[in-house]
Each structure stands twice: as C-alpha cells, then as structure tokens.
GUNU-485409 format. One line per field, with one value per atom (N, C-alpha, C): residue in one letter; chain; atom name; x, y, z. Coordinates in Angstrom, 1 decimal. Each point is the difference from the previous one (the first is absolute). Example, Ala and Ser with C-alpha at 12.3 -4.5 7.8 and 13.67 -1.06 7.14 Angstrom:
// residues 2
type (a	a	a	s	s	s)
mol (A	A	A	A	A	A)
atom (N	CA	C	N	CA	C)
u (13.2	-0.9	0.9	-0.4	0.9	-0.8)
v (-5.7	1.2	1.2	1.1	1.1	1.1)
w (7.8	0.0	0.0	-0.7	0.0	0.8)
// end
This chain:
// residues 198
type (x	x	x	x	x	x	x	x	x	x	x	x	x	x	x	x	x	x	x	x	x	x	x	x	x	x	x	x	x	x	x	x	x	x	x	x	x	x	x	x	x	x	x	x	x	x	x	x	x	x	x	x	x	x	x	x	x	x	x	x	x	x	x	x	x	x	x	x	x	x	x	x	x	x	x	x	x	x	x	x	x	x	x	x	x	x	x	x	x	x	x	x	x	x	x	x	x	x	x	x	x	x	x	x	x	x	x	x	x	x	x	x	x	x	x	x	x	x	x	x	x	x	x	x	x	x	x	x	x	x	x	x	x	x	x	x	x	x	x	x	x	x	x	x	x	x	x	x	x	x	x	x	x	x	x	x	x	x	x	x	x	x	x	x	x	x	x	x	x	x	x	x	x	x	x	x	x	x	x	x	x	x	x	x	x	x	x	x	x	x	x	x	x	x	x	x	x	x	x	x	x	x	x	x	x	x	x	x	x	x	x	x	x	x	x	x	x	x	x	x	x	x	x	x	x	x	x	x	x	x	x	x	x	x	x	x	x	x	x	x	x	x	x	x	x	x	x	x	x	x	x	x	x	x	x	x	x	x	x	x	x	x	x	x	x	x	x	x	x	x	x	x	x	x	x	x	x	x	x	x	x	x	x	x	x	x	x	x	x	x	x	x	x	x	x	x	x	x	x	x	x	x	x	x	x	x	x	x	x	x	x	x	x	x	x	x	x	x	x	x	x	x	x	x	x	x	x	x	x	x	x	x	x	x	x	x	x	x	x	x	x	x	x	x	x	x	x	x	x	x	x	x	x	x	x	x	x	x	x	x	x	x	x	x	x	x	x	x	x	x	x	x	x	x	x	x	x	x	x	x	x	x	x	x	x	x	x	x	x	x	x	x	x	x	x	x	x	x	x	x	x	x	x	x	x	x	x	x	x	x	x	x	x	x	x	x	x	x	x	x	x	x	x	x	x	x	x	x	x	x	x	x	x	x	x	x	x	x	x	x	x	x	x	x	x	x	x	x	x	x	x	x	x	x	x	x	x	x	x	x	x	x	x	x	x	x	x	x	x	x	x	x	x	x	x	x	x	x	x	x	x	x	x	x	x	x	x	x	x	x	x	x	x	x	x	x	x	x	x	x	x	x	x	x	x	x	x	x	x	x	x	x	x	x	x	x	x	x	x	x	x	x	x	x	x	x	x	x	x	x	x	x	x	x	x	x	x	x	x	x	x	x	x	x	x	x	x	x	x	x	x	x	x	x	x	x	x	x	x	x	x	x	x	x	x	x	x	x	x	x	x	x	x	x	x	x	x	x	x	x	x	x	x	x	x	x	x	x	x	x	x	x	x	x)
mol (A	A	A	A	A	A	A	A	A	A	A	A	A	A	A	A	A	A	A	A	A	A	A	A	A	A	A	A	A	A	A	A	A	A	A	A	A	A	A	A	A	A	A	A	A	A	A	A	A	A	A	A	A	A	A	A	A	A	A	A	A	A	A	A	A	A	A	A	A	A	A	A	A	A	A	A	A	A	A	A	A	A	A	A	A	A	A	A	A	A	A	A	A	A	A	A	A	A	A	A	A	A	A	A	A	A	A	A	A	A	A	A	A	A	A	A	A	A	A	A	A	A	A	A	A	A	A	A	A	A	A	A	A	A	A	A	A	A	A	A	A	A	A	A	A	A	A	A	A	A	A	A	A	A	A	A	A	A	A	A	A	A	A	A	A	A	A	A	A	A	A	A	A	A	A	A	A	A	A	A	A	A	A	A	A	A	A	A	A	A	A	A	A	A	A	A	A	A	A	A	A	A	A	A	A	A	A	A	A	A	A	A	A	A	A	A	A	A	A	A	A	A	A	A	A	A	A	A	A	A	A	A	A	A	A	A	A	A	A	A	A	A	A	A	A	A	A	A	A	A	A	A	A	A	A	A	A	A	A	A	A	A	A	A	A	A	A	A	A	A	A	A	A	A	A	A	A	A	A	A	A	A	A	A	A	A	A	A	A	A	A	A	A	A	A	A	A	A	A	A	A	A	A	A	A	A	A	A	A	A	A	A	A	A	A	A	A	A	A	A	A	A	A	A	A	A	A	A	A	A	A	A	A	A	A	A	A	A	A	A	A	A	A	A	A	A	A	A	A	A	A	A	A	A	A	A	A	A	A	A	A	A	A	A	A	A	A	A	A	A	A	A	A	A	A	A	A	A	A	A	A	A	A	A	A	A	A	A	A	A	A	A	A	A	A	A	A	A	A	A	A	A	A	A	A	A	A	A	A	A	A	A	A	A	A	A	A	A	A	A	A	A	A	A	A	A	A	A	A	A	A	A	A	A	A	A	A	A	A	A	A	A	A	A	A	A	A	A	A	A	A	A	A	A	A	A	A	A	A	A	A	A	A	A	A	A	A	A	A	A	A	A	A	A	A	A	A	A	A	A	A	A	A	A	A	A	A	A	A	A	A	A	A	A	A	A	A	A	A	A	A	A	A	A	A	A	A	A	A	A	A	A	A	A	A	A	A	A	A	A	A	A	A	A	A	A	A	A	A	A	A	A	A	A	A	A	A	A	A	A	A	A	A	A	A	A	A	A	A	A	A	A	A	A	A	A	A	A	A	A	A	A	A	A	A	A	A	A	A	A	A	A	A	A	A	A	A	A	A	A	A	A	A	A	A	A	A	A	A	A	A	A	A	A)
atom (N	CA	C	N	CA	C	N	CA	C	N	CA	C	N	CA	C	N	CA	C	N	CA	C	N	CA	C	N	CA	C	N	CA	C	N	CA	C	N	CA	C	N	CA	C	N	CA	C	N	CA	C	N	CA	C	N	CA	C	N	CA	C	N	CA	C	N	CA	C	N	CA	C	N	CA	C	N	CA	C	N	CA	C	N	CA	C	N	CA	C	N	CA	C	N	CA	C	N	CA	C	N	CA	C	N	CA	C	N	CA	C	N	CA	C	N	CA	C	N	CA	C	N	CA	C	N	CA	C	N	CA	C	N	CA	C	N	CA	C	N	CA	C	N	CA	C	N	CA	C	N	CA	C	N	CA	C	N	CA	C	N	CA	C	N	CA	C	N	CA	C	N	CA	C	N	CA	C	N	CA	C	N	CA	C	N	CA	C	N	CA	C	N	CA	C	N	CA	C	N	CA	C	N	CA	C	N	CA	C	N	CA	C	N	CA	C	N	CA	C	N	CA	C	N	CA	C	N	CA	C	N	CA	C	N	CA	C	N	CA	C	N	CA	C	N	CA	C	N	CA	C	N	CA	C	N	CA	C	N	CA	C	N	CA	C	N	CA	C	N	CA	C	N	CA	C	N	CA	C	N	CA	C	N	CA	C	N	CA	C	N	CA	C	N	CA	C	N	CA	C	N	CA	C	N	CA	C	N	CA	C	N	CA	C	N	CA	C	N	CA	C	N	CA	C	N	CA	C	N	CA	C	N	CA	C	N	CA	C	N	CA	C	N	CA	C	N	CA	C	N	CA	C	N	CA	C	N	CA	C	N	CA	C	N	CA	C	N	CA	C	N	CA	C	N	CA	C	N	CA	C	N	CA	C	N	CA	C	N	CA	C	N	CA	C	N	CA	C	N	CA	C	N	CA	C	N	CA	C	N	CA	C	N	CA	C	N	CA	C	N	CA	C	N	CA	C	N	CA	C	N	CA	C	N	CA	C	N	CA	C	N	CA	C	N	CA	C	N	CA	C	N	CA	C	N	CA	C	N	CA	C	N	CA	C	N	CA	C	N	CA	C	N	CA	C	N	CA	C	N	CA	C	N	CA	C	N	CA	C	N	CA	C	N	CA	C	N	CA	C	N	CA	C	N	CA	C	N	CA	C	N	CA	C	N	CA	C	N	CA	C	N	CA	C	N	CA	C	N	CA	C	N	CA	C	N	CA	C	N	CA	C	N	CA	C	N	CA	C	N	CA	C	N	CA	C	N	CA	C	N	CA	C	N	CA	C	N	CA	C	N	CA	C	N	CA	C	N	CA	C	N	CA	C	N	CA	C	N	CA	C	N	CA	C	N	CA	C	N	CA	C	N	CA	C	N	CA	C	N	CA	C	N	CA	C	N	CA	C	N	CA	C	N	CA	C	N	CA	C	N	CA	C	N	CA	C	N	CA	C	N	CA	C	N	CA	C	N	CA	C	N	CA	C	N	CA	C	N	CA	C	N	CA	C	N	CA	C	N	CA	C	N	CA	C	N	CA	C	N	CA	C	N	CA	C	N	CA	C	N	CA	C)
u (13.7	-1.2	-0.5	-1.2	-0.6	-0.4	0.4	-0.3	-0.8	-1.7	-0.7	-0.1	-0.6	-0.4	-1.3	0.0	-1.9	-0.2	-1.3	-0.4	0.2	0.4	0.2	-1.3	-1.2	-1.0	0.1	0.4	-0.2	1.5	1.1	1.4	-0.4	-1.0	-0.4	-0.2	-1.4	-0.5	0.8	0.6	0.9	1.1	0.4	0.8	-0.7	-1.6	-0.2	-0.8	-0.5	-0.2	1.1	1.1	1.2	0.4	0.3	-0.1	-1.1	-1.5	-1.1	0.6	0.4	0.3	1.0	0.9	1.4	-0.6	-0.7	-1.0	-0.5	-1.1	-0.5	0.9	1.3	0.6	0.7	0.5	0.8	-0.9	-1.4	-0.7	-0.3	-0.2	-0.8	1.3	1.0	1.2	1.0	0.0	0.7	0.1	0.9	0.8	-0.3	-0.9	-0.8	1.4	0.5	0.8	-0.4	1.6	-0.4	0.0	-0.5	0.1	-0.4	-0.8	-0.9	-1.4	0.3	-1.1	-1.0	-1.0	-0.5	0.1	0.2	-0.2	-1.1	-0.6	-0.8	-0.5	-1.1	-0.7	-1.3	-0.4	-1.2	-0.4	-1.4	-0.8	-0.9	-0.3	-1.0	1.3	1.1	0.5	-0.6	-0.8	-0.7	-0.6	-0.8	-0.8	1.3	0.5	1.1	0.5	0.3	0.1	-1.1	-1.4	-1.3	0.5	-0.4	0.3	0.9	1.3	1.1	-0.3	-0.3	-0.7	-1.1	-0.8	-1.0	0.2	0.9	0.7	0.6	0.8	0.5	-1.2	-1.2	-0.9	-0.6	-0.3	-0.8	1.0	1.6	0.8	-0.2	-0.1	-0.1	-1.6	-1.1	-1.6	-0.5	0.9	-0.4	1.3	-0.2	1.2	-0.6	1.0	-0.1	0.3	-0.6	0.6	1.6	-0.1	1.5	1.6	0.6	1.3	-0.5	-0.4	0.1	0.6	0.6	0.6	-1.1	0.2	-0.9	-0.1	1.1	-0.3	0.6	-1.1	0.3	0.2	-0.4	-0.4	1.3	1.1	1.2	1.0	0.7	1.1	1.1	0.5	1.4	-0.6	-1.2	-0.8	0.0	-0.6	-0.5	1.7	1.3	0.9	0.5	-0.3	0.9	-0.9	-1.2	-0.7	0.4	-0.1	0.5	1.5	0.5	1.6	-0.1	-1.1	0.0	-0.8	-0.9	-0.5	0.6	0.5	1.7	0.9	0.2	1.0	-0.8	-0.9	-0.9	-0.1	-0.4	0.1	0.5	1.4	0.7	1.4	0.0	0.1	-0.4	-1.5	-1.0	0.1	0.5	0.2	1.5	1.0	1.5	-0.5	-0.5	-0.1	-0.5	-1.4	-0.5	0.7	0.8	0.8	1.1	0.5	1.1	-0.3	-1.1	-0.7	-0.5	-0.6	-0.2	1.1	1.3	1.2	0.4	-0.1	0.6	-1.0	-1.2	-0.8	0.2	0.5	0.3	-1.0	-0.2	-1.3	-0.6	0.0	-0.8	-1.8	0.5	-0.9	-1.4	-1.2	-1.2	-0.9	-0.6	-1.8	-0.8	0.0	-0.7	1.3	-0.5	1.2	0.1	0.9	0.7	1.3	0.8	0.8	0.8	1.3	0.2	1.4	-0.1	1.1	1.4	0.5	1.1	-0.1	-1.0	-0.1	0.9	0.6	1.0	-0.5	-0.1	-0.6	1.1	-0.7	0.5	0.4	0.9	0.6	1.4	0.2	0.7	-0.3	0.4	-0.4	-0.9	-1.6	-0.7	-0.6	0.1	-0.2	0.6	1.2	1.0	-1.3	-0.4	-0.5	-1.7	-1.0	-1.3	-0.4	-0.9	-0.2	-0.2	-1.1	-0.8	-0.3	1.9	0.2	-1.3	0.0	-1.2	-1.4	-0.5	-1.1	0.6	1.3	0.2	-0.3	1.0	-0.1	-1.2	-1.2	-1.4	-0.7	0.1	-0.5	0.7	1.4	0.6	-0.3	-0.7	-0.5	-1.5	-0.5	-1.7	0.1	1.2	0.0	0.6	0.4	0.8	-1.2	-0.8	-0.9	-1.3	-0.2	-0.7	0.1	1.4	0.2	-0.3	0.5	0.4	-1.9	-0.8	-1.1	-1.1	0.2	-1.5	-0.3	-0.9	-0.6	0.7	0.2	0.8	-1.1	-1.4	-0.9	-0.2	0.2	0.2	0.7	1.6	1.2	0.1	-0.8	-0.1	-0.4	-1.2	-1.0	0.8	0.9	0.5	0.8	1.0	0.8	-0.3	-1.3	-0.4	-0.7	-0.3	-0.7	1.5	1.4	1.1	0.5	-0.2	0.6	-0.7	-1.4	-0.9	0.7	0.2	0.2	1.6	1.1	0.9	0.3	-0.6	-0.3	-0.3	-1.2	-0.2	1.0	0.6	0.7	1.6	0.4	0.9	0.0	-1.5	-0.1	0.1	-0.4	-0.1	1.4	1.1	1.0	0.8	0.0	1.1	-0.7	-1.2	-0.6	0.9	0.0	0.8	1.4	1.0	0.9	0.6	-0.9	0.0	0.3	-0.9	-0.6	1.0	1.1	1.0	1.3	0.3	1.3	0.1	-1.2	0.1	0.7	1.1	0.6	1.0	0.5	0.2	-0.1	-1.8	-0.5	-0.6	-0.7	-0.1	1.3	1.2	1.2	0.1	-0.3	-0.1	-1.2	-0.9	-1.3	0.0	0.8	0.5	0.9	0.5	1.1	-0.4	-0.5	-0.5	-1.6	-0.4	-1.5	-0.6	-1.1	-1.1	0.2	-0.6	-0.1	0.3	0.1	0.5	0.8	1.6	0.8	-0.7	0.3	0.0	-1.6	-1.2	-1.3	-0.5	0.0	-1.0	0.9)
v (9.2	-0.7	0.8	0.3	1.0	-1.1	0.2	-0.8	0.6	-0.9	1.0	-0.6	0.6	-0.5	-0.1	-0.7	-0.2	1.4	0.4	0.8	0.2	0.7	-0.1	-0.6	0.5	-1.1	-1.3	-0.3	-1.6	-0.6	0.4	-0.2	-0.5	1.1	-0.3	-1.0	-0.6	-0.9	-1.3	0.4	-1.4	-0.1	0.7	-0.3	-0.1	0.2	-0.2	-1.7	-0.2	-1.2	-1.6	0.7	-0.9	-0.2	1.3	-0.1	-1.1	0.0	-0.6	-1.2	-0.4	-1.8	-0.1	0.8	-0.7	-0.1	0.9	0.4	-1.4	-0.2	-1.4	-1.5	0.6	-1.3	-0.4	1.0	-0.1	-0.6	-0.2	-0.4	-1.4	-0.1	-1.5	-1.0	0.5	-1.0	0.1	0.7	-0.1	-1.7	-0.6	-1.1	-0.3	-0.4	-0.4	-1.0	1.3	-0.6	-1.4	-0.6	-1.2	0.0	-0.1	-0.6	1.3	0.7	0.7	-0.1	-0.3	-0.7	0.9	0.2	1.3	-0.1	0.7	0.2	0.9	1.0	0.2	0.6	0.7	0.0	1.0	1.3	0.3	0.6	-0.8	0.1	1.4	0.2	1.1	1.1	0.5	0.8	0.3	-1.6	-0.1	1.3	0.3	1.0	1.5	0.3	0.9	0.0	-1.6	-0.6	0.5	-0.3	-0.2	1.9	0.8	1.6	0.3	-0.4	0.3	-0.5	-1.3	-0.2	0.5	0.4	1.0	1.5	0.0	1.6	-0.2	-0.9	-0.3	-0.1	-0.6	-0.1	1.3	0.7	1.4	1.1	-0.5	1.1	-0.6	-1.4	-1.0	0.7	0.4	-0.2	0.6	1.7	1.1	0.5	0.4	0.5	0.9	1.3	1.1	-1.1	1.2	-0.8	-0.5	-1.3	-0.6	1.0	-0.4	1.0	1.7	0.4	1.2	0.6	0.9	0.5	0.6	-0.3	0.5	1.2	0.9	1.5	0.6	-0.4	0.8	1.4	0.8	1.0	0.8	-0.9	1.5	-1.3	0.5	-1.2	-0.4	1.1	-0.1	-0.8	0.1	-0.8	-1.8	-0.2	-1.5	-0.4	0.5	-0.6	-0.1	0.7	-0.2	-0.9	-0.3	-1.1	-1.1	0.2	-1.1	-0.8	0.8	-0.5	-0.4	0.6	-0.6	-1.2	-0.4	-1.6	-0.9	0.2	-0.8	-0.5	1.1	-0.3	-0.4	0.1	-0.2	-1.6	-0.7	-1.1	-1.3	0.9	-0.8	0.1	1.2	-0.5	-0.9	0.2	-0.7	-1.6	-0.7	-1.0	-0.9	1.1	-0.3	0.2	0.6	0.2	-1.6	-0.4	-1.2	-1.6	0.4	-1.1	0.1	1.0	0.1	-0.3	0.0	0.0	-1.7	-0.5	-1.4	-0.8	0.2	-0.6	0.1	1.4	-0.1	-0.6	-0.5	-1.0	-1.4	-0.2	-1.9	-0.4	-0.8	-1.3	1.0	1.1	0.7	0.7	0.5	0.4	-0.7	1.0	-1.4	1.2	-0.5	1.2	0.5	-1.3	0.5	-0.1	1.1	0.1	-1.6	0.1	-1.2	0.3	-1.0	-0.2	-1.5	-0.1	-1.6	-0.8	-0.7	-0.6	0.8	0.0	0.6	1.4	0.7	1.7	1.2	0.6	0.9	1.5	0.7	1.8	0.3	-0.1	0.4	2.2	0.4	1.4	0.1	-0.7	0.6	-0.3	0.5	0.5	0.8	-0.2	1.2	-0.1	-0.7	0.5	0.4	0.6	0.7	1.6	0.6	1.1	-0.3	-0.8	-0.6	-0.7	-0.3	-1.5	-0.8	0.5	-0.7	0.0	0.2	0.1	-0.4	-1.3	-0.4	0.9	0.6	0.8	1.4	0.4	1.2	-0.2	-1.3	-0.2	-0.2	-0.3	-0.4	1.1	1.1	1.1	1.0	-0.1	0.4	-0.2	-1.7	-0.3	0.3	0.3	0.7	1.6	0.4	1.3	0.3	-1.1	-0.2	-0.1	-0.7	-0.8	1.5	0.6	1.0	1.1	0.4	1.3	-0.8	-1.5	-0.1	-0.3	-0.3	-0.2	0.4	0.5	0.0	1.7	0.5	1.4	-0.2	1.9	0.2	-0.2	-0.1	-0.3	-1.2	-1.1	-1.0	-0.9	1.0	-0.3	0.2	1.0	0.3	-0.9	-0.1	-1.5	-0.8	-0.5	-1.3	-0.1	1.2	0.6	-0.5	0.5	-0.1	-1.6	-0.4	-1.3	-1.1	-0.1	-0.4	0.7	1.3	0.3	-1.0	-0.4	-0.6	-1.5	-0.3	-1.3	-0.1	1.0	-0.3	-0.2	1.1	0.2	-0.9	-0.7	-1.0	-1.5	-0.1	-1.0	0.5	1.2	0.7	-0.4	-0.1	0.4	-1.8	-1.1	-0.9	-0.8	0.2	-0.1	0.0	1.8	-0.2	-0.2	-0.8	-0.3	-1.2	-0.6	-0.9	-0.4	1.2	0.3	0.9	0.3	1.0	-1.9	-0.6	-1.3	-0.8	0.1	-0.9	0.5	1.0	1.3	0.6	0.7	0.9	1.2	0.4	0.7	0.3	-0.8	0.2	0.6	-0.5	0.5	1.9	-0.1	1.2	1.0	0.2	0.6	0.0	-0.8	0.1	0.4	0.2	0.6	1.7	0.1	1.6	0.4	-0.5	0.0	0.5	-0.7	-0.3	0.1	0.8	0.1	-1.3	-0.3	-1.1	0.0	1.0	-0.2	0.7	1.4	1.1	1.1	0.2	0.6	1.4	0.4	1.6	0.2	-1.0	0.1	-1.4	-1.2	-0.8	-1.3)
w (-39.5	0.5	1.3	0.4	0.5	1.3	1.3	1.2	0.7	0.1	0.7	1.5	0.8	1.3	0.7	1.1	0.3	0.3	-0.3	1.2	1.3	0.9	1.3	0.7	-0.3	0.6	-0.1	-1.2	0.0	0.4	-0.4	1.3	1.2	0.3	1.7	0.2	-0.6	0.1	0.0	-1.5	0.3	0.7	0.9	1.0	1.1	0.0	1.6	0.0	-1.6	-0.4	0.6	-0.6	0.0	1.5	1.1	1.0	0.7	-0.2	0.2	-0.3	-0.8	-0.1	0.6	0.2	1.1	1.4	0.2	1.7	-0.2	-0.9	0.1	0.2	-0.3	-0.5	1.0	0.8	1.3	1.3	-0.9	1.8	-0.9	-1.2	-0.5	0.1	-0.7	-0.2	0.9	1.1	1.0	0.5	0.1	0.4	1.7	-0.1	1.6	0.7	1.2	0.4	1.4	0.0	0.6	1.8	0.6	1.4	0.8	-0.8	1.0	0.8	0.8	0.9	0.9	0.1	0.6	1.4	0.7	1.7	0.0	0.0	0.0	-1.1	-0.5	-0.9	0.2	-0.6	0.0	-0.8	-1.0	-0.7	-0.3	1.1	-0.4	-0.6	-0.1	-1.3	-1.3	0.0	-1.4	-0.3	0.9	0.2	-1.1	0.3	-0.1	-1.2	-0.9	-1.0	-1.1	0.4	-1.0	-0.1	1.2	-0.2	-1.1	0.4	-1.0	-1.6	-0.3	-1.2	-0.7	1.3	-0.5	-0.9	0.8	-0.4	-1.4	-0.7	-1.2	-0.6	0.7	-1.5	0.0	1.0	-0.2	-1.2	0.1	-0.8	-1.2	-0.4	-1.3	-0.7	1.0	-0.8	-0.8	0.7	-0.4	-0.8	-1.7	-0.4	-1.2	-0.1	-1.0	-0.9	-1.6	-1.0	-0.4	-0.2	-0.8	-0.3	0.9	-0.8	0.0	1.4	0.3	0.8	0.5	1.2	1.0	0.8	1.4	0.0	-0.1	-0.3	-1.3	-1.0	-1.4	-0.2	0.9	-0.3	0.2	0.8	0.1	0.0	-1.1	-1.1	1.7	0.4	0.5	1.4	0.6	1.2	-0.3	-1.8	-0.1	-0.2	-0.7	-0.2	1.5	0.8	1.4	0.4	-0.1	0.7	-0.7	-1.0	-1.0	0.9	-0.1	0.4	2.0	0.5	1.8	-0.6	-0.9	-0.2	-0.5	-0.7	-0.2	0.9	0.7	1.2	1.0	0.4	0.9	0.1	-1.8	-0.4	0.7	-0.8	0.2	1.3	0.7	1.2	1.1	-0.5	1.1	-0.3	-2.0	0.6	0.4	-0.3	0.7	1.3	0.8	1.2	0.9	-0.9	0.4	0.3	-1.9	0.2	0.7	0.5	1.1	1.5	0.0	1.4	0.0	-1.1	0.4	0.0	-0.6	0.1	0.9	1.1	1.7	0.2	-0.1	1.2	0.1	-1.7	-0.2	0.8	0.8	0.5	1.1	-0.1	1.0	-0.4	-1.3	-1.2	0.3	0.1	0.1	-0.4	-0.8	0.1	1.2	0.6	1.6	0.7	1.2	1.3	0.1	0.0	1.3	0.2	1.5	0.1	-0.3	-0.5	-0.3	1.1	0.1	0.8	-0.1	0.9	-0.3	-0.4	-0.1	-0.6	0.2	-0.8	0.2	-0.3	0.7	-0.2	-0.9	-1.2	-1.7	0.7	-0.1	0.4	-0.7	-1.4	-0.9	-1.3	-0.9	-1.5	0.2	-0.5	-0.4	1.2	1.3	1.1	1.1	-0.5	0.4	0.3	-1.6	-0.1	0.1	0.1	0.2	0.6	1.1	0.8	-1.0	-0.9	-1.1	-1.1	-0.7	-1.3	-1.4	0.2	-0.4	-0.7	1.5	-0.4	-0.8	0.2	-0.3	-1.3	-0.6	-1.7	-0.5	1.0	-1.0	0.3	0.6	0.0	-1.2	0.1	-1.7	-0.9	0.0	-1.1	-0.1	0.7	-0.1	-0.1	0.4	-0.6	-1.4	-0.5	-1.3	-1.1	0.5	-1.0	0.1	1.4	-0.8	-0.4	0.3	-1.1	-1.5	0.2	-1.9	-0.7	0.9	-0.4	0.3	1.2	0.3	0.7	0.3	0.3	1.1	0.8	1.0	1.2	0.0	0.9	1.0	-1.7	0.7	0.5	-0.4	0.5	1.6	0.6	0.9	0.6	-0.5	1.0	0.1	-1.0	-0.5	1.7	0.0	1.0	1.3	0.5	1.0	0.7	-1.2	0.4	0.2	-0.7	0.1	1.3	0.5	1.4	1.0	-0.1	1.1	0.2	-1.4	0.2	0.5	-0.3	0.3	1.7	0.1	1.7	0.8	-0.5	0.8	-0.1	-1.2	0.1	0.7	-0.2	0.8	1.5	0.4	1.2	0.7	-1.0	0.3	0.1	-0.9	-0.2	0.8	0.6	1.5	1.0	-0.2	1.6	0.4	-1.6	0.8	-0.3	-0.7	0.1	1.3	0.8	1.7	0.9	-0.4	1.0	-0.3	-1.2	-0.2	0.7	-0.5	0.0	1.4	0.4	1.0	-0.1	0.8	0.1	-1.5	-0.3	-1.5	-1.3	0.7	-1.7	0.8	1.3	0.3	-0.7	0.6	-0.5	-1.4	-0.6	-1.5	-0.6	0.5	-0.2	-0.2	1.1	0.8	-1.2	-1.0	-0.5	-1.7	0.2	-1.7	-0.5	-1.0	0.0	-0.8	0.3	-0.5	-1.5	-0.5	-1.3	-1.0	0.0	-0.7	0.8	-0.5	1.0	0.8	0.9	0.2	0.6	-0.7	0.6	0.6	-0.4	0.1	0.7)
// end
C-alpha cells in the first residue's frame, strides 16, 4: 500500500490553521478566573488592541494562490521556510498558553492592574516582559509566510509593532506606578518583547 503525503504547502497551512484555533481558543474558552477585582485599569490600550488586530487582518486580506510556498522559486529556501512556519506556529501558541497560565486572574485585554497584583517574572517571563505579544507576533509571522505575499507581511509587521508599543508602553506605566523599583530592575533584566532586540 503506497502512503502518500500533503504537499508541504498545504501541511503548512494546516498546521498554521490548527494552531489558529487553539490561539483562538485559549482567549474565548479560557475559564474567567474568580475574585479579580480591578484596582486600577486603563482603557485607551484599546487603541494598541484595534492596531494589533488590524495587523492580522492586513496578513488574512492579501494572499498568493492556495497551497503555495512563498518562495517557489528555490526548493531548499520554501522547505526551510516551510519548517520556521511550523515551528513558528506552533511555538508561538505553547508560548501563549504558557504565559496566560502564569497570569491566572491577572490576564486582561486592556492594561490594568487587579487587587492583590503580582509582577508575573517566571515561566515565559523569566525570558520576555510580554510573552503574550511575542506569541501573536509568531503567529502573524506564521500566518504570512503560510499565506500571504512577503510585502504585506511587512506592513502586516509594522502596523502590529505600533500597536504593540503603545500598549507596551501603557502596560508598564502602570506596572512602574505599582512596582517601582522592582519592576525597574526587572525591566533592566529582561527584554519587552523579543530577546536580544526589542
């Protein structure tokens, strides 16, 4: 009996597919923990939020044909890309889910801080302030090698930098106004969002 296999384009896909519904699933079905109460709270992040969403839809709008590799043209390039969108994948969403499991009742869309708040500085932010963004930037780099043109991967890129930034920046404003000295030294210690640069 003769065993065939997908094409490596469409492998991609459906591992960056499958990834896409655990990413979705980990934020919808997450188990809204109990007795977290806000102390403080700020909204405008949104702003930072709509960007970052934006950026998924710009890598979703624009896509080469179905079950292609991004670079056809030199075999041993699309299989190695092939294999960093895979891993890319599904790094990015072990990474997430390991990151919202160290926040338990901390986890919120918009900044805030909640009663009792603890500066989350082990598991995946041992090595990232903001594990989180690292994994949905994996996953926007995942999604467009597997689909969409390297142009608008770029854009995709950049509009996801703006927004991270700004919610980054909103984040430890009031992670500085909680922590202080603390989070300074841990600031000094460990990078925002991607090791070695960001």
């Amino acid at each position: 009996m003769k065993v065939t296999f997908l094409p490596l384009p469409t492998l991609v896909f459906v591992v960056v597919m499958l990834c896409w519904f655990i990413f979705a699933g980990i934020f919808i079905f997450r188990k809204q923990p109990t007795g977290a109460h806000d102390r403080k709270r700020d909204r405008s992040s949104i702003a930072g939020v709509a960007l970052q969403g934006l950026s998924y839809a710009i890598v979703w709008s624009v896509r080469r044909p179905p079950f292609t590799p991004i670079v056809p043209e030199v075999e041993w390039l699309a299989v190695l890309t092939a294999i960093v969108t895979m891993v890319a994948a599904i790094g990015s969403v072990l990474l997430i889910m390991s990151a919202v499991k160290t926040l338990g009742k901390e986890w919120s869309i918009t900044a805030r801080m909640v009663q009792n708040h603890e500066l989350a500085t082990k598991g995946p932010y041992a090595r990232v302030r903001h594990p989180i963004y690292t994994g949905m930037l994996g996953m926007l780099v995942a999604t467009g090698l597997a689909i969409s043109h390297w142009i608008v991967l770029v854009a995709a890129i950049v509009v996801f930098a703006i927004g991270t930034l700004i919610r980054v920046r909103i984040e430890e404003r009031l992670l500085r106004e909680t922590f202080g000295p603390q989070f300074e030294e841990y600031a000094r210690r460990v990078p925002a969002v991607i090791p070695g640069i960001f």
